[in-house]
PAZAKE-604670 format. One record per atom (N, C-alpha, C): x, y, z; residue in three letters. Coordinates in steps of 0.05 Angstrom, whole numbers, plus 5000, padded with zeros to 4 digits. Example, Ala and Ser with C-alpha at 12.3 -4.5 7.8 and 13.67 -1.06 7.14 Angstrom:
residues 2
526448865156ALA 524649105156ALA 526449345156ALA 525749555142SER 527349795143SER 525850015157SER 
END
This chain:
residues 103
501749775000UNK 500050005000UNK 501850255000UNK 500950344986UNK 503350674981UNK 502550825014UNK 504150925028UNK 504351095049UNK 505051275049UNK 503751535025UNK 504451765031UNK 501851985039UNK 503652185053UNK 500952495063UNK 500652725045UNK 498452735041UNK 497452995028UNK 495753175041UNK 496353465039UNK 494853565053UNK 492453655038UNK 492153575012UNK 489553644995UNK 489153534968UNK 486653384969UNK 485353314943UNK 487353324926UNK 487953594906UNK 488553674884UNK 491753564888UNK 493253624911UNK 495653494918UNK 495853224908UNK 493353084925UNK 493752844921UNK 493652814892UNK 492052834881UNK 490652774848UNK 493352834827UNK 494452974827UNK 496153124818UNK 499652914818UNK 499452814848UNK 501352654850UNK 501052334849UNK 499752354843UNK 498052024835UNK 497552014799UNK 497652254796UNK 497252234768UNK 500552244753UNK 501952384767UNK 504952404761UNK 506052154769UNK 505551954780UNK 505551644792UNK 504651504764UNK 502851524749UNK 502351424729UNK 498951324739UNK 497851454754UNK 495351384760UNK 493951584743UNK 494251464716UNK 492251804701UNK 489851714692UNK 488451494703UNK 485551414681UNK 483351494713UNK 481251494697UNK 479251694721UNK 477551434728UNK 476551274754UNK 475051124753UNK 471851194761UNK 470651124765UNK 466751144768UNK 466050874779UNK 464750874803UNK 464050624806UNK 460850674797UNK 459650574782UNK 456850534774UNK 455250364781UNK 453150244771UNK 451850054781UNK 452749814779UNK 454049674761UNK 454249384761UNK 457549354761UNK 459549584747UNK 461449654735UNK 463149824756UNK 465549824753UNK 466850064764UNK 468050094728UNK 467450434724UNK 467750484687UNK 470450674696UNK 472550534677UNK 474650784669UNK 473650944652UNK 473651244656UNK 472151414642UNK 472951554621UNK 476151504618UNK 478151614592UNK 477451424562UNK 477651194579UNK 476550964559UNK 475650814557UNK 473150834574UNK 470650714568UNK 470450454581UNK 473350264586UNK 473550044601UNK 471350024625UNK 470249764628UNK 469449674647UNK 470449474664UNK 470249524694UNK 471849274712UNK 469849194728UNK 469948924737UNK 468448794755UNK 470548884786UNK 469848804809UNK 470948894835UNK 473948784832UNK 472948444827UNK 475148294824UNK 477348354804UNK 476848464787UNK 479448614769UNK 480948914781UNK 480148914801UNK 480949134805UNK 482449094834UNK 483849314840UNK 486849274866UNK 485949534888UNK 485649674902UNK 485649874916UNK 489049854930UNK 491150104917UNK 493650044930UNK 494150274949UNK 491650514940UNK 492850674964UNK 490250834968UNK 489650944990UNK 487051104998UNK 488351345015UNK 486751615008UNK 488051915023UNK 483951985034UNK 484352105046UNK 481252205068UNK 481852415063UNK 480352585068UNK 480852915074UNK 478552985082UNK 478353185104UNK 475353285115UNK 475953515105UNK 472353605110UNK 471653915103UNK 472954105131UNK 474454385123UNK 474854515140UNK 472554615163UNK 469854735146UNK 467854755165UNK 466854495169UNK 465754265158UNK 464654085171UNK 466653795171UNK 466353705182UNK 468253445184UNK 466253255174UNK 463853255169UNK 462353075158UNK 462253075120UNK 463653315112UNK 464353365084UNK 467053275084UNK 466753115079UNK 469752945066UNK 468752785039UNK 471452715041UNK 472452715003UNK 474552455012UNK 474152215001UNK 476552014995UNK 477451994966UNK 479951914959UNK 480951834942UNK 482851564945UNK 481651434920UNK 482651094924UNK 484851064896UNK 487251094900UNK 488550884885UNK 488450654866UNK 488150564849UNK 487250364841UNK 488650244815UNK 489250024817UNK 490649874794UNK 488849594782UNK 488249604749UNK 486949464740UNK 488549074723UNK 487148944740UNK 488848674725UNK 489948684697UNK 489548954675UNK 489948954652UNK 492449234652UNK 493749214674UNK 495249434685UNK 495349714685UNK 491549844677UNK 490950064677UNK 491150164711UNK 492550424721UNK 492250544739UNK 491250774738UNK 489250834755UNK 487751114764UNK 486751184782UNK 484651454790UNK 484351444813UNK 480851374818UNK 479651354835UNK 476851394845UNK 476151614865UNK 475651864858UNK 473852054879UNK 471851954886UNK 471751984916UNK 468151874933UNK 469052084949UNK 465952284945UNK 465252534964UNK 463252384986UNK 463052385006UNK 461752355037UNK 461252645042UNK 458752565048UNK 456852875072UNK 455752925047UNK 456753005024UNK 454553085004UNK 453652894982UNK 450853004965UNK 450252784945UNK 452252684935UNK 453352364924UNK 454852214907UNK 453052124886UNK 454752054865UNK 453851824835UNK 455051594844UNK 455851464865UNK 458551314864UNK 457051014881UNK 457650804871UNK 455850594886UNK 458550454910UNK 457250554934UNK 459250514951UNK 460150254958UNK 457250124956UNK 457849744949UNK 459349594938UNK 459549714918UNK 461649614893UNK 464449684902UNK 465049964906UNK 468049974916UNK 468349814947UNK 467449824957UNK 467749644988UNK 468449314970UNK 467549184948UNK 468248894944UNK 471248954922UNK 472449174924UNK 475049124909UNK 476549064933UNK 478448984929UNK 480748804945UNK 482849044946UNK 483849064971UNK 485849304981UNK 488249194998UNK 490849224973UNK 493649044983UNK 493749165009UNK 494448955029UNK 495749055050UNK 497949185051UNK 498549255073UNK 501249475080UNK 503949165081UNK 506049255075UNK 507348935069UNK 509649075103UNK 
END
């Protein structure tokens, strides 16, 4: 699992993408869809290698995760999931991808 700190979103996104994490993921209804290219993954094709949190300054119930993620077809990118406010994001689906432990 990658172990590094960011102190914000854009930080993170930014250095995850300079990592080679540049494809955008969506977890949807049946699919988690890479959205650059249209790919679809089932849970099981997919890796969670690193996760960053960040709360809202005024509310701590507005937070924002970002998940890491590497595809069995060796696509890497990231997944935004906003908490406290409306999501598109099926939280079900990301909870059944598999997340390397810390070694």
């Amino acid at each position: 699992m990658m172990e590094k700190n960011y102190d914000t979103l854009a930080e993170a996104t930014f250095d995850l993408d300079q990592r080679g994490y540049t494809e955008n993921f969506k977890a949807e209804e049946n699919f988690v869809t890479a959205l650059n290219s249209g790919k679809k993954y089932r849970p099981q094709d997919l890796l969670i290698t690193g996760y960053y949190r960040f709360e809202g300054k005024s509310d701590p119930a507005d937070s924002v995760e970002v998940f890491a993620i590497e595809a069995n077809d060796n696509t890497k990118g990231t997944l935004v999931m906003s908490y406290g406010a409306k999501h598109s994001q099926n939280t079900d689906l990301i909870r059944e991808i598999e997340t390397k432990e810390r070694d």
